[in-house]
SEGUKOL-205577 format. One line per field, with one value per residue (C-alpha): residue number from 1; residue in one letter; x, y, z. Coordinates in steps of 0.05 Angstrom, whole numbers, always signed. Each point is the difference from the previous one (the first is absolute). Example, Ala and Ser with C-alpha at 12.3 -4.5 7.8 and 13.67 -1.06 7.14 Angstrom:
// residues 2
zapa = 1:2 $
vopa = A:S $
px = +246:+27 $
py = -90:+69 $
pz = +156:-13 $
END
This chain:
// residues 454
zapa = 1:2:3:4:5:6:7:8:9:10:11:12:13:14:15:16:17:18:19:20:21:22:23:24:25:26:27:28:29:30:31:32:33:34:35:36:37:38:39:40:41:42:43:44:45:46:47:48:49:50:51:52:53:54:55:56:57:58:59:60:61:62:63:64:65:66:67:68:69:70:71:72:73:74:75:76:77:78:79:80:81:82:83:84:85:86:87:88:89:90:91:92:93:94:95:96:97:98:99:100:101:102:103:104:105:106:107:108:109:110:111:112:113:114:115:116:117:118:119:120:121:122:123:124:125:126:127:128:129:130:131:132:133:134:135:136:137:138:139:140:141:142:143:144:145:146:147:148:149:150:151:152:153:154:155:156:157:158:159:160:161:162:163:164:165:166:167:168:169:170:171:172:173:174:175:176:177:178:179:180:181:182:183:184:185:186:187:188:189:190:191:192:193:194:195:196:197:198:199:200:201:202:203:204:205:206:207:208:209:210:211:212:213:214:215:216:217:218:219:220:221:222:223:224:225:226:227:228:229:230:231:232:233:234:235:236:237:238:239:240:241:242:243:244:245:246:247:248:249:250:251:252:253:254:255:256:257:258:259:260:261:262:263:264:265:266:267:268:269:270:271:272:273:274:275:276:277:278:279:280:281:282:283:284:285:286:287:288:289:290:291:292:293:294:295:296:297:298:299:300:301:302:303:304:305:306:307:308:309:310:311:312:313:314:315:316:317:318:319:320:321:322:323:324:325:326:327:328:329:330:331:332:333:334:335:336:337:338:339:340:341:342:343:344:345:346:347:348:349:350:351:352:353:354:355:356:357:358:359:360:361:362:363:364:365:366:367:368:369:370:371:372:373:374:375:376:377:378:379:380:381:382:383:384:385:386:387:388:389:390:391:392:393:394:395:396:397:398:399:400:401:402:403:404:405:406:407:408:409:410:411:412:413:414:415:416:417:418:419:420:421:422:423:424:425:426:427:428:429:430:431:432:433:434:435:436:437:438:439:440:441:442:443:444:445:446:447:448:449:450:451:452:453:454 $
vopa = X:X:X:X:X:X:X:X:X:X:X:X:X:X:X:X:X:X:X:X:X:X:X:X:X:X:X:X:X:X:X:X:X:X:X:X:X:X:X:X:X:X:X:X:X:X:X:X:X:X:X:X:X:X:X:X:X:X:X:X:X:X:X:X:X:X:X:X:X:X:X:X:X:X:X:X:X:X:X:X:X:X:X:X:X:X:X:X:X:X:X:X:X:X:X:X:X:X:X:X:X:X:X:X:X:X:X:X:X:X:X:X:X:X:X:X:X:X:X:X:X:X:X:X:X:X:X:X:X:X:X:X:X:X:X:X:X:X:X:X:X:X:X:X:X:X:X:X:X:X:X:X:X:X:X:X:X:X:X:X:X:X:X:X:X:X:X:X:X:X:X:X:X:X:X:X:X:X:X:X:X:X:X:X:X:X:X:X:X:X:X:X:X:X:X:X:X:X:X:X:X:X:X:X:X:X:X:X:X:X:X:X:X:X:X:X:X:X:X:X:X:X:X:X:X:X:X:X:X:X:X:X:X:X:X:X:X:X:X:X:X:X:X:X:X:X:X:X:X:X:X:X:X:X:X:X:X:X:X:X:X:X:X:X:X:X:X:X:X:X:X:X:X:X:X:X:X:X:X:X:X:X:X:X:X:X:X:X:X:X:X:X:X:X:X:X:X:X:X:X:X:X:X:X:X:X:X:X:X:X:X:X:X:X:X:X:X:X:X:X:X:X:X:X:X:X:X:X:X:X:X:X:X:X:X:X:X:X:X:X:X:X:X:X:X:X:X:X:X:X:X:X:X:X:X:X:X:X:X:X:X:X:X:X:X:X:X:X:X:X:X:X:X:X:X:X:X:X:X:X:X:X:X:X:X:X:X:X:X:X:X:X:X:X:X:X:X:X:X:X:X:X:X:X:X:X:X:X:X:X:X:X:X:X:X:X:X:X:X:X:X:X:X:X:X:X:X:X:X:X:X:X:X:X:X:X:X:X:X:X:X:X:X:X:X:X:X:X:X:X:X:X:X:X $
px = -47:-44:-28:-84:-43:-57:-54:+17:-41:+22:-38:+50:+68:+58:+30:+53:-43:-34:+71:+26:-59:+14:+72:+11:-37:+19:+84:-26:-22:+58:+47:-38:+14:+70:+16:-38:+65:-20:+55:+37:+14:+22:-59:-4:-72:-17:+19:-42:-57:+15:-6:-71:-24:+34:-53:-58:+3:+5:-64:-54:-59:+2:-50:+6:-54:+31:+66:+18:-4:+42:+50:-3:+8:+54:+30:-10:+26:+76:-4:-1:-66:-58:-69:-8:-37:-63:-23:+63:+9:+63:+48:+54:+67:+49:+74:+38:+70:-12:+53:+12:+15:-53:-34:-80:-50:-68:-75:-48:-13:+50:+83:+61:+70:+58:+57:+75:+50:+22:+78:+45:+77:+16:+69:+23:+63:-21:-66:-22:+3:-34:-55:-80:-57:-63:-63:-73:-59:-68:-73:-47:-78:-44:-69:-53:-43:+3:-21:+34:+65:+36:+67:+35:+66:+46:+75:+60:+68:+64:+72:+61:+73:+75:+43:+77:+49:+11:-77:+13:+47:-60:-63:-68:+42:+76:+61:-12:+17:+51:-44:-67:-34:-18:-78:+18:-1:-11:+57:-70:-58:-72:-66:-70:-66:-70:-30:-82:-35:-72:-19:-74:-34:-62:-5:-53:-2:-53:-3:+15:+24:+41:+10:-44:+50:-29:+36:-6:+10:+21:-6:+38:+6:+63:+15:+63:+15:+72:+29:+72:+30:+54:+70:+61:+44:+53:+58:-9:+45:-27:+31:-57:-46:-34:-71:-29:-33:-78:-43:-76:+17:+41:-75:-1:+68:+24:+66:+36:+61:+31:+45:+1:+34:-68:-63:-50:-48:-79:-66:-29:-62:+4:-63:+6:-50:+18:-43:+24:-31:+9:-17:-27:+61:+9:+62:+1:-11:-8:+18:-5:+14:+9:+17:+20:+25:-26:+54:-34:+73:+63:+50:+66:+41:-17:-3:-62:-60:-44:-72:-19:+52:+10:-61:+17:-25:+11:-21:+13:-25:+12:-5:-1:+50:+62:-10:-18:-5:+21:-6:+12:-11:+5:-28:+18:-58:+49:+49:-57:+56:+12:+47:+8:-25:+19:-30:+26:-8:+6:+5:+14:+47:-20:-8:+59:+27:-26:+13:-23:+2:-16:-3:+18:+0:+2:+0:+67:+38:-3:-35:+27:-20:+13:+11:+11:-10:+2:+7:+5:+45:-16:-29:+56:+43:-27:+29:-22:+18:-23:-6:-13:+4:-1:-41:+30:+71:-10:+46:-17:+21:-1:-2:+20:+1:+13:-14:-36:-3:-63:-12:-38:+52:+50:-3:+60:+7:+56:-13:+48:-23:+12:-21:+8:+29:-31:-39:-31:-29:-70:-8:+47:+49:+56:+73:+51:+55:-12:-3:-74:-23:+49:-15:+21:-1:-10:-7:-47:-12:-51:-31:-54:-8:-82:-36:+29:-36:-27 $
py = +737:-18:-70:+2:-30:-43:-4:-27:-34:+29:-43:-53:-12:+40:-41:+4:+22:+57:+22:-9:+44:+62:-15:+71:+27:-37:+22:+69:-4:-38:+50:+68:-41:-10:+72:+13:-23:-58:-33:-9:-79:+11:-33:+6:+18:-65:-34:+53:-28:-71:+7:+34:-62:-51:+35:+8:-78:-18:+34:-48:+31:+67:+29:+59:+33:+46:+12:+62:-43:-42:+46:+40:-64:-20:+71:-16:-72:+37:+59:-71:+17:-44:-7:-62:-55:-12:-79:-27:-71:-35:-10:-60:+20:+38:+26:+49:+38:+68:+79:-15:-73:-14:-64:+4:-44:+13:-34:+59:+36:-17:+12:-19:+31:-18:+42:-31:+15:+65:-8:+65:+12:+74:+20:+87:+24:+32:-30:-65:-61:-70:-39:+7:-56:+25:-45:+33:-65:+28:-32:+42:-6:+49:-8:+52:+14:+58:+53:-19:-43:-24:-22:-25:-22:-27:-1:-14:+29:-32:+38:-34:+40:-29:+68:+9:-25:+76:+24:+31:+48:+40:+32:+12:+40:-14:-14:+21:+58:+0:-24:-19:-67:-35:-16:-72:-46:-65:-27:-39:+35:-17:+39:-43:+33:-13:+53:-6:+53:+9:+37:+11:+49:+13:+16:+42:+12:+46:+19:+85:+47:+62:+45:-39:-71:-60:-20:-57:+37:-42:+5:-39:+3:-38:-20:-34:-32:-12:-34:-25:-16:+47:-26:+27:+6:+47:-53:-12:+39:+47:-33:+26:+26:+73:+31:+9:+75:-1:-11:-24:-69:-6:+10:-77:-23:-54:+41:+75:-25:-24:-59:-55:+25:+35:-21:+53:-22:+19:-5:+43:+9:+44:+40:+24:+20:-4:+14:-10:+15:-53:+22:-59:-23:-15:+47:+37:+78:+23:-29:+39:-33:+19:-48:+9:-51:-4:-33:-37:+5:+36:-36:-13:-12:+59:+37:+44:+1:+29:-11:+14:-3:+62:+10:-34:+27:-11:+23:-40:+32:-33:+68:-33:-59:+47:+39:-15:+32:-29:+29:-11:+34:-15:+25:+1:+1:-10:+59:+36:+9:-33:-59:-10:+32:-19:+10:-33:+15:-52:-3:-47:+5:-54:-68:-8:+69:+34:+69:+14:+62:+5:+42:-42:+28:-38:+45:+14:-49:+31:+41:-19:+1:-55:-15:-60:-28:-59:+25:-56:+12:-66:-65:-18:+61:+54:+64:+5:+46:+30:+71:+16:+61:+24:+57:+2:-4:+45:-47:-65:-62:-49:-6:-53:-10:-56:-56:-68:-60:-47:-69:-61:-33:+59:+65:+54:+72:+42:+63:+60:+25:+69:-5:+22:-51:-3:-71:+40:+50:+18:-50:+32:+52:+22:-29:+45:+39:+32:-63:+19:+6:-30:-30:-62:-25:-72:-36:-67:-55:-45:-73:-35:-75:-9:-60:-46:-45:+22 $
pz = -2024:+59:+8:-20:+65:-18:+35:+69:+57:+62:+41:-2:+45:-39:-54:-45:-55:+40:+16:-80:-15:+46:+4:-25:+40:+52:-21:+5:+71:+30:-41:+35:+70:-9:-17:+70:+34:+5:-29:+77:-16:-74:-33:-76:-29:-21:+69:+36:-55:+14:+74:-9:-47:+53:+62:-46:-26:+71:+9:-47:+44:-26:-42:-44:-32:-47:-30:+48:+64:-24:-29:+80:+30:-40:+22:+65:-2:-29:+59:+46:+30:-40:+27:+43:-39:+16:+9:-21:-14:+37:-37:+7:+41:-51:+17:-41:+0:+12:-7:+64:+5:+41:-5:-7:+14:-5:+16:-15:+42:+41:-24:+41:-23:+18:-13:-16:+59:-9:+20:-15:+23:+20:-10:+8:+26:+60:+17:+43:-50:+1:-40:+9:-16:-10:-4:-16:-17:+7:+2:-34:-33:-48:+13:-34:-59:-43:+51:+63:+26:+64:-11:+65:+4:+49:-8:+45:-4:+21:-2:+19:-1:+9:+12:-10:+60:+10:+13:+67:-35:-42:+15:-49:-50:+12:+51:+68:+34:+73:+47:-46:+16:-64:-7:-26:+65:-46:-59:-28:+20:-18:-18:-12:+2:-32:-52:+4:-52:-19:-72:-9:-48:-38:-80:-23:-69:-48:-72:-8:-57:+2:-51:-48:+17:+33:+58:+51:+77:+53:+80:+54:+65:+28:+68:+19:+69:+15:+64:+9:+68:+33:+1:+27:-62:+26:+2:-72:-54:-51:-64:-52:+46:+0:+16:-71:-21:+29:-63:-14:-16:+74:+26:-24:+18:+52:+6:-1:-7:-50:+1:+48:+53:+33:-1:+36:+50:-15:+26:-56:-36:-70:-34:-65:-57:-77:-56:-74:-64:-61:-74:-49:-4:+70:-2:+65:-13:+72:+81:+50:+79:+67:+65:+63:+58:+74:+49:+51:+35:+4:-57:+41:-61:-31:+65:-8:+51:-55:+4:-86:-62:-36:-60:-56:-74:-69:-69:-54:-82:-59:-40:-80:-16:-5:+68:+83:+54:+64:+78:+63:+66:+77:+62:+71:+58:+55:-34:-34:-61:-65:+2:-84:-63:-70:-73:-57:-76:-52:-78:-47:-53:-62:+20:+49:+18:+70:+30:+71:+42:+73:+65:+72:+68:+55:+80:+25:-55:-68:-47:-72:-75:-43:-72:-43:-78:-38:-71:-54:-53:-35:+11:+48:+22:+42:+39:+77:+42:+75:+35:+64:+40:+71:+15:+80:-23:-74:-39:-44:+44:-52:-77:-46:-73:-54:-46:+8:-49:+9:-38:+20:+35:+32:+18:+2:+32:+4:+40:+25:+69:+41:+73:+75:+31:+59:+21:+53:-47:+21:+50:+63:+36:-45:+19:+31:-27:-72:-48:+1:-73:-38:-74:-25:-72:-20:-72:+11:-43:+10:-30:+7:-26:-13:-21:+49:+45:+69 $
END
């Protein structure tokens, strides 16, 4: 049975009663978001729903004049992109624990983070060993109204390493060769840098229908200024580090790589376009983007002399509640080919079940098909399983299959696995001699302890 709203004022801060009223509503929104993929830090639906309540009460100055704006805003607030607030009171000095263990304080408009030491031992057979700090505090500010905002932020980055006695003996990705000279000259070596980045866009919005449906369209233009130092980093190991796969949100990243171990050098500035269509609900039916970056400089980390990115495009439908459509598709001016396509089909199966299907091709890497479901069997055991098949090779490269048990405080899965066991799959030269393609079977069992502090 859904909750009845009463008539509401909208033309107040958010309050607990505004949110009691909609909370359905409200549920329903952060629910569609989660099944987006956005579930990469594990929230539940309700902590995605108290985050958006936490940044809209910290916003008194808004104003909404209708119960759609503030259902889209509210939509916004849980995608982690709200509107700036327009005339906003200070507020006193406030600190909270954050996922990440970062400490926050905040005086709007202006926020300074500071993130807890990040200190991690790296031990493999095989590999250089030794511990890494990483420290990340920022200074940033939100100023803006509900058609425009400038968000500058300053950070600095500090990286401090203590390798093994034996570091001399490796290289980036293992012992050392007759005759190799290893790239580590220092037993502690060092990285510090500053990270300076400027987001700025406009928000247009208009009333529209389609197909006999009101909707609320949305356009805004982004740009994105990015500039970090460049720092010699090739005496530091590669414990956790990689370049990460070109997508439309790198267009507003201060790093490539992930992991500490690299932090890319930029003097950047990123243009992108997104327009979205919202239904009465403020449920997001339709966005549609494109970006691209302009180097003002080569990037020595990432050693490219590129003048322009690659185009980056998505589509994003929300076809009904069961089904969406998601694509994406890059662009090369400086190959004239395309780097990445993908399309991904969604359904969903009851209130917790989820079946996707989806096409990936990526230039000169892969060119897959992909298949995986979530079907619940009762209120706390479902079946999952996973497909996906190589069209370059003409065989199935990885499927899995089994059981999972989920209640409010644990969750169990047991799943049986066939695989090539290749780590380099996709991603490099095949090894010598003929152990090229062989399979590997594994049974995994997996638990997760939920509802513990952060």
């Amino acid at each position: 049975m859904q909750r009845e709203s009463p008539a509401l004022s909208y033309s107040t801060a958010p309050t607990p009663e505004l949110f009691a009223a909609l909370y359905d509503e409200l549920h329903r929104l952060a629910e569609s978001h989660l099944r987006r993929g956005a579930n990469g830090l594990g929230l539940s639906t309700t902590t995605l729903l108290h985050e958006a309540y936490l940044d809209l009460a910290a916003r008194p100055a808004l104003d909404f004049p209708d119960r759609s704006r503030f259902l889209g805003y509210a939509a916004r607030a849980m995608r982690g992109n709200p509107m700036p607030t327009p005339n906003a009171a200070p507020l006193p000095v406030s600190m909270a624990r954050r996922f990440n263990r970062c400490l926050i304080m905040s005086i709007v408009p202006l926020t300074w983070r500071k993130c807890a030491t990040s200190a991690v031992a790296f031990r493999k057979t095989g590999f250089v060993e030794g511990q890494r700090e990483d420290i990340y505090p920022y200074l940033a500010a939100d100023f803006g109204t509900s058609a425009w905002f400038v968000r500058p932020r300053l950070a600095y980055r500090y990286t401090a390493y203590q390798l093994g006695s034996d570091y001399q003996d490796y290289g980036y990705r293992g012992p050392l060769g007759n005759g190799a000279i290893t790239p580590f000259d220092q037993k502690s070596p060092t990285r510090s840098l500053p990270v300076v980045s400027l987001d700025s866009g406009l928000v247009f919005d208009r009333s529209t229908s389609l197909f006999g449906r009101r909707y609320t369209q949305t356009l805004e233009p982004r740009l994105f200024y990015l500039y970090v130092p460049y720092r010699n980093q090739n005496n530091l190991p590669l414990f956790d580090t990689n370049v990460m796969s070109f997508d439309y949100w790198q267009l507003f990243s201060t790093n490539q790589f992930s992991g500490a171990d690299r932090q890319m050098d930029a003097n950047n500035l990123t243009a992108a376009l997104t327009t979205r269509l919202l239904d009465d609900s403020g449920v997001e039916r339709v966005s549609a983007s494109i970006g691209q970056i302009h180097y003002f400089s080569p990037q020595k980390v990432l050693a490219t002399d590129w003048v322009r990115s690659a185009y980056v495009a998505q589509l994003d439908v929300q076809l009904s509640d069961r089904w969406r459509l998601a694509s994406s598709y890059q662009w090369s001016p400086n190959t004239r080919l395309t780097d990445m396509a993908s399309v991904e089909l969604q359904r969903r199966l009851g209130s917790d079940g989820i079946f996707n299907f989806s096409y990936r091709y990526r230039r000169g890497l892969l060119e897959q098909y992909n298949a995986s479901v979530v079907y619940p069997i009762s209120d706390r055991w479902k079946l999952v399983g996973a497909w996906t098949y190589s069209v370059k090779d003409r065989e199935t490269v990885d499927a899995l299959a089994g059981v999972e048990y989920d209640s409010c405080c644990v969750s169990l899965q047991l799943v049986a696995r066939n695989y090539i066991n290749q780590n380099f799959y996709g991603f490099g030269p095949s090894p010598a001699g003929g152990n090229t393609s062989l399979r590997d079977n594994a049974i995994m069992f997996e638990v997760v302890f939920k509802g513990l502090g952060s």
